[in-house]
C-alpha positions as CSV (number, residue, x, y, z in Angstrom):
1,X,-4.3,-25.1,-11.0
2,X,-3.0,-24.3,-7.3
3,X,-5.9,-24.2,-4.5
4,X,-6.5,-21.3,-2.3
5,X,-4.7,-22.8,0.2
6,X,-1.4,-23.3,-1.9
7,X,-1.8,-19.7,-2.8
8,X,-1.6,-18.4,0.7
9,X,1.6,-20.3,1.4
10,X,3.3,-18.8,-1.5
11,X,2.0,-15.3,-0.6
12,X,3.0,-16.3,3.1
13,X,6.5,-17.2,2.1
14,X,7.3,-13.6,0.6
15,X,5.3,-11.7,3.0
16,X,5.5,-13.9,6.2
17,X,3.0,-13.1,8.9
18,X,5.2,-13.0,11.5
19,X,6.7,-10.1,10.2
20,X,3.3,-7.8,10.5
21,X,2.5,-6.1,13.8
22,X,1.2,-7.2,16.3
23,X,-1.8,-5.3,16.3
24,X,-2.5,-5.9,12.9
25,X,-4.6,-8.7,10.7
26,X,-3.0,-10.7,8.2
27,X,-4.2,-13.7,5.9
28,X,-7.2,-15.9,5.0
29,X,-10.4,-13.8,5.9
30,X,-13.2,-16.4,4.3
31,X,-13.0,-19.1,1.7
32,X,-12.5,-22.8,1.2
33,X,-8.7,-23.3,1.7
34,X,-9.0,-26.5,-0.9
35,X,-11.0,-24.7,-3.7
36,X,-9.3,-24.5,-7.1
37,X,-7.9,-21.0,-8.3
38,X,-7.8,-20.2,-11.9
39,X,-8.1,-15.9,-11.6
40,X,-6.9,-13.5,-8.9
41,X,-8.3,-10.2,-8.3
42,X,-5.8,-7.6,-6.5
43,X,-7.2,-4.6,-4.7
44,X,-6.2,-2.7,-1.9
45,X,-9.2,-2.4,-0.1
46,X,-11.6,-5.5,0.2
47,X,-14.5,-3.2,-0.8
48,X,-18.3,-4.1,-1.6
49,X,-16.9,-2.6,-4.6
50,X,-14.0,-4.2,-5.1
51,X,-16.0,-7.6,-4.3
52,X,-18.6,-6.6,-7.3
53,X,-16.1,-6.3,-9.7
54,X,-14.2,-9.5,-8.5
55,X,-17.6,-11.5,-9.4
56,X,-18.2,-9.6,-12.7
57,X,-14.3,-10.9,-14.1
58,X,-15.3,-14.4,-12.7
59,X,-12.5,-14.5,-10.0
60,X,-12.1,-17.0,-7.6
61,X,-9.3,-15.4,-5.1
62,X,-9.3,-11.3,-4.1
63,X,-6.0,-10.7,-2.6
64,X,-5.9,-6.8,-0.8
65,X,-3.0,-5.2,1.4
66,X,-5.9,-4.0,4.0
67,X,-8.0,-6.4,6.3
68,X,-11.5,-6.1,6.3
69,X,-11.2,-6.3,10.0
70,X,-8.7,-5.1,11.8
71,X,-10.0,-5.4,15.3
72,X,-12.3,-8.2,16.5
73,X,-16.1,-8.1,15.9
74,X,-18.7,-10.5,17.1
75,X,-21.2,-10.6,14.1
76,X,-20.9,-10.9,10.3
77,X,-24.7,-9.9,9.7
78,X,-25.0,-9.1,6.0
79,X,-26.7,-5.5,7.4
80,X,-23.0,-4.8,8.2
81,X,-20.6,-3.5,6.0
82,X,-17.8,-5.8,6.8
83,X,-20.9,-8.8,7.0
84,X,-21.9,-7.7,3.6
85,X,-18.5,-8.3,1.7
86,X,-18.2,-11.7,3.7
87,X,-21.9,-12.9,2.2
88,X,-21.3,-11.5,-1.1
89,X,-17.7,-13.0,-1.4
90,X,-18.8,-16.5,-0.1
91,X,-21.6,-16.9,-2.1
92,X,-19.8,-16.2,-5.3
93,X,-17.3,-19.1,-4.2
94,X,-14.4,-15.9,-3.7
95,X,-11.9,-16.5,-1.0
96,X,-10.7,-13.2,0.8
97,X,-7.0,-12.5,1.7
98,X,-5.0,-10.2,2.4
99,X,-1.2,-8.7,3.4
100,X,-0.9,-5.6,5.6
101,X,2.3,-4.8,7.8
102,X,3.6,-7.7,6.4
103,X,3.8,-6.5,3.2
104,X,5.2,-3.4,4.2
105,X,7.9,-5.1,6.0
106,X,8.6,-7.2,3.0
107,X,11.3,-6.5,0.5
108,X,10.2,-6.2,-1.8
109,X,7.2,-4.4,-0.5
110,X,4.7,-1.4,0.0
111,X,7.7,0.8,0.3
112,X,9.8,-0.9,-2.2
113,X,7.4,-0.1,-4.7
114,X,6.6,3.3,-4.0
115,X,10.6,3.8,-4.2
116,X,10.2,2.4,-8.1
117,X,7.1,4.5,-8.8
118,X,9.3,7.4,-8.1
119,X,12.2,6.4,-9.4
120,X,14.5,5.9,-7.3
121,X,17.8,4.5,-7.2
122,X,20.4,2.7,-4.3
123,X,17.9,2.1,-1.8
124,X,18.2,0.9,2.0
125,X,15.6,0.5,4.5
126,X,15.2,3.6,6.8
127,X,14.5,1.3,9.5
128,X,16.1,-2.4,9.3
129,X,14.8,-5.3,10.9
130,X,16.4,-8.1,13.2
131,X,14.9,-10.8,10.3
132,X,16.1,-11.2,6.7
133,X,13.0,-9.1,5.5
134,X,14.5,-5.8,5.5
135,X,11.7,-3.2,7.5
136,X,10.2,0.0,7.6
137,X,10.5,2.6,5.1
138,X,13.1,2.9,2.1
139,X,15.9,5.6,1.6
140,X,16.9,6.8,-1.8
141,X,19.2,8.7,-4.2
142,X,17.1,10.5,-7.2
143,X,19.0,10.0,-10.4
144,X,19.5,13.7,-11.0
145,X,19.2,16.5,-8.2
146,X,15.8,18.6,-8.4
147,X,14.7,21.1,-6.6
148,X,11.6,20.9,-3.8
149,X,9.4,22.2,-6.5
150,X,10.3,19.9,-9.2
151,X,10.2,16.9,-7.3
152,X,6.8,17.5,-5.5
153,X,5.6,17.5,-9.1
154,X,7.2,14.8,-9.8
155,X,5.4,12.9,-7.1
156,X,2.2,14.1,-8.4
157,X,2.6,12.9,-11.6
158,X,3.8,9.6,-10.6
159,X,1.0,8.5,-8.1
160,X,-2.2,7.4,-8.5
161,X,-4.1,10.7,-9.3
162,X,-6.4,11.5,-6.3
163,X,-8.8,14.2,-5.7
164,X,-6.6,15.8,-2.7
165,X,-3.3,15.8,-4.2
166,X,-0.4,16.2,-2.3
167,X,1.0,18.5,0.2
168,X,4.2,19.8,0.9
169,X,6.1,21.6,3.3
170,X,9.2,23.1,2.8
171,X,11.6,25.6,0.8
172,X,10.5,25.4,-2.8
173,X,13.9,26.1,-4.2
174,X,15.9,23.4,-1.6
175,X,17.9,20.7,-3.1
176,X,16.8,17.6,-3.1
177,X,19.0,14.5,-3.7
178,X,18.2,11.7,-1.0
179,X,14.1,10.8,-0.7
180,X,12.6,9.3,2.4
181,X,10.1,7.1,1.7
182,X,7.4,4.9,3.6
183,X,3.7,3.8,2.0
184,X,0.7,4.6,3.9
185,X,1.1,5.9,7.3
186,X,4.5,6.7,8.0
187,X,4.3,9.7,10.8
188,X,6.5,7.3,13.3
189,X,9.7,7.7,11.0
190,X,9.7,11.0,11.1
191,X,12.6,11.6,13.5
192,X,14.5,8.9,11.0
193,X,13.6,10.5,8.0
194,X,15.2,13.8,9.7
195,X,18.6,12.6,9.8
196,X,18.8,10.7,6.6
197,X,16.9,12.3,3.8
198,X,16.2,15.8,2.3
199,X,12.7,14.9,1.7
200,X,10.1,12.2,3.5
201,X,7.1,11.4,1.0
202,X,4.6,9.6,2.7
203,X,1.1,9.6,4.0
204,X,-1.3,10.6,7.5
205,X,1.3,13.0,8.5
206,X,-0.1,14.7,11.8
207,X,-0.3,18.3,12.4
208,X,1.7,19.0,15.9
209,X,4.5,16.6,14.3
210,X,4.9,17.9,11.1
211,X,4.8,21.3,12.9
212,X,7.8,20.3,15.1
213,X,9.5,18.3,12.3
214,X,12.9,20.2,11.2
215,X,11.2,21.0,7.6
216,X,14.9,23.4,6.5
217,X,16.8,20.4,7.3
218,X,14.0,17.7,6.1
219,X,11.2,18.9,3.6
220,X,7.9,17.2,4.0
221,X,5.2,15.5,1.3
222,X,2.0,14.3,2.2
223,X,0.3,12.1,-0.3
224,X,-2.8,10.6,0.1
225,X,-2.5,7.2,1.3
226,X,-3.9,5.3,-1.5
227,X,-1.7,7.1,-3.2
228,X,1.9,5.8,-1.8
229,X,0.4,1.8,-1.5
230,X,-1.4,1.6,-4.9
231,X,1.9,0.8,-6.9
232,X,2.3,-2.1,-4.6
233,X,-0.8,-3.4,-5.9
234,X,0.3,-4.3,-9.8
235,X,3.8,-5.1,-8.5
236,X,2.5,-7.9,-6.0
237,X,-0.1,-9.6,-9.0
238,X,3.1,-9.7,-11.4
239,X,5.1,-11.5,-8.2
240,X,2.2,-14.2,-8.2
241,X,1.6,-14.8,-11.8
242,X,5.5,-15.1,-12.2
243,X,4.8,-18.1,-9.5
244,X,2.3,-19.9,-11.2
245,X,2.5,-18.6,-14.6
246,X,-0.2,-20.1,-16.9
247,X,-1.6,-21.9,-14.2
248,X,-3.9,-18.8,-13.1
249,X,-4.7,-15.2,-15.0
250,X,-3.9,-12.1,-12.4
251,X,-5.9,-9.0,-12.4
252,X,-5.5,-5.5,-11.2
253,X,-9.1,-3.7,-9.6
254,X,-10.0,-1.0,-11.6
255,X,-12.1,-0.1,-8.4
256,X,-10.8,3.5,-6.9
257,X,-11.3,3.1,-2.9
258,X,-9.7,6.1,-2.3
259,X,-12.6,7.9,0.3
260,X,-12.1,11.3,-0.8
261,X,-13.5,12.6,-3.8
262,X,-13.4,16.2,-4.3
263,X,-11.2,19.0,-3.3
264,X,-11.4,22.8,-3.3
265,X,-9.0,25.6,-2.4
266,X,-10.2,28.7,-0.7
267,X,-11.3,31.3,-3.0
268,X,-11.4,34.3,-0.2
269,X,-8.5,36.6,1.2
């Protein structure tokens, strides 16, 4: 059975750290580096939640795409949400870690995924990278041409199902053939996604630039983001038990950490 420590390295060599951003926060949160790992829980958000759930299936390694901290902090007082998951985890003998822009960046990756989920085919990185991992974003050719209408429906039906749905802006009845495609927050490829697709499905988008955003030339849908990242989730536990095989069990978080939970649509004129 691999330690924690050898399981980092392997997660490190197909999503390497220096490939996330520089503001972000990549890799071991808490845990003993030499403890022995026979199960690993994958989640995307290292929620009290998530952390519950990883005790209750006896797992010794939770493995998220977001940090629990993403900027510094001077405390860890269990009082604290961030404190909380760090006591809980560490007294259950479960090491923390996690990939964020790294994994985006990582082909496969975030995007990669989200591509697969949606089916499509011939894709290329919208924004390449000077490093063999291949960079922000994926551009795609659907099988079969839809229309706007069709293939927002589509997108429904292939994501996670969320209380918000998605959103779409655009000509109902326009063509679509080549998808745009980044998971989670993808606003800053925008003006890419303009020039190369007839559709950008991502997450976040903000108002002023979705307003300004040449939506006849390049529709727009906005899912939520736990939405486009989820499908990386099963895709990077099947990458680690085809590593190690028999050597550890992998297991998807039934935990929704989506925030929102209800939505309603205006019933007046």
């Amino acid at each position: 059975m691999p330690s924690v420590f050898e399981v980092c390295v392997l997660l490190d060599r197909h999503f390497p750290p220096e490939t996330a951003e520089d503001w972000d926060s990549v890799g071991l949160i808490c845990g003993d580096p030499s403890a022995t790992v026979k199960r690993i829980l994958f989640a995307l958000d290292p929620t009290i939640e998530v952390i519950h759930e990883a005790i209750d299936v006896q797992a010794d390694l939770v493995i998220t795409h977001h940090p629990l901290f993403l900027t510094g902090v001077h405390g860890v007082a269990r009082n604290t949400l961030g404190g909380r998951v760090v006591h809980e985890a560490i007294s259950h003998g479960i090491a923390l870690f996690n990939v964020h822009t790294n994994a985006d960046h990582a082909n496969p990756g975030v995007s990669d995924a989200l591509a697969a989920a949606l089916g499509l085919v011939e894709c290329a990185p919208m924004q390449p990278a000077d490093t063999p991992f291949t960079g922000a974003g994926r551009i795609g050719r659907l099988p079969k041409t839809q229309t706007l209408a069709q293939f927002a429906q589509h997108v429904a039906d292939s994501l996670l199902k969320t209380a918000g749905g998605i959103r779409v802006a655009g000509d109902p009845n326009k063509k679509i053939d080549m998808v745009a495609v980044c998971g989670g927050s993808g606003d800053f490829l925008l003006p890419i996604a303009a020039s190369l697709a007839d559709v950008y499905v991502t997450s976040d988008l903000k108002h002023h630039r979705a307003l300004d955003h040449p939506r006849d030339q390049c529709a727009l849908i906005d899912a939520p983001h736990v939405a486009t990242e989820w499908p990386w989730v099963p895709v990077a536990a099947a990458l680690v038990q085809s590593e190690l095989g028999t050597a550890v069990s992998t297991l998807v978080s039934t935990v929704r950490t989506d925030p929102w939970t209800g939505h309603h649509v205006s019933t007046s004129e």
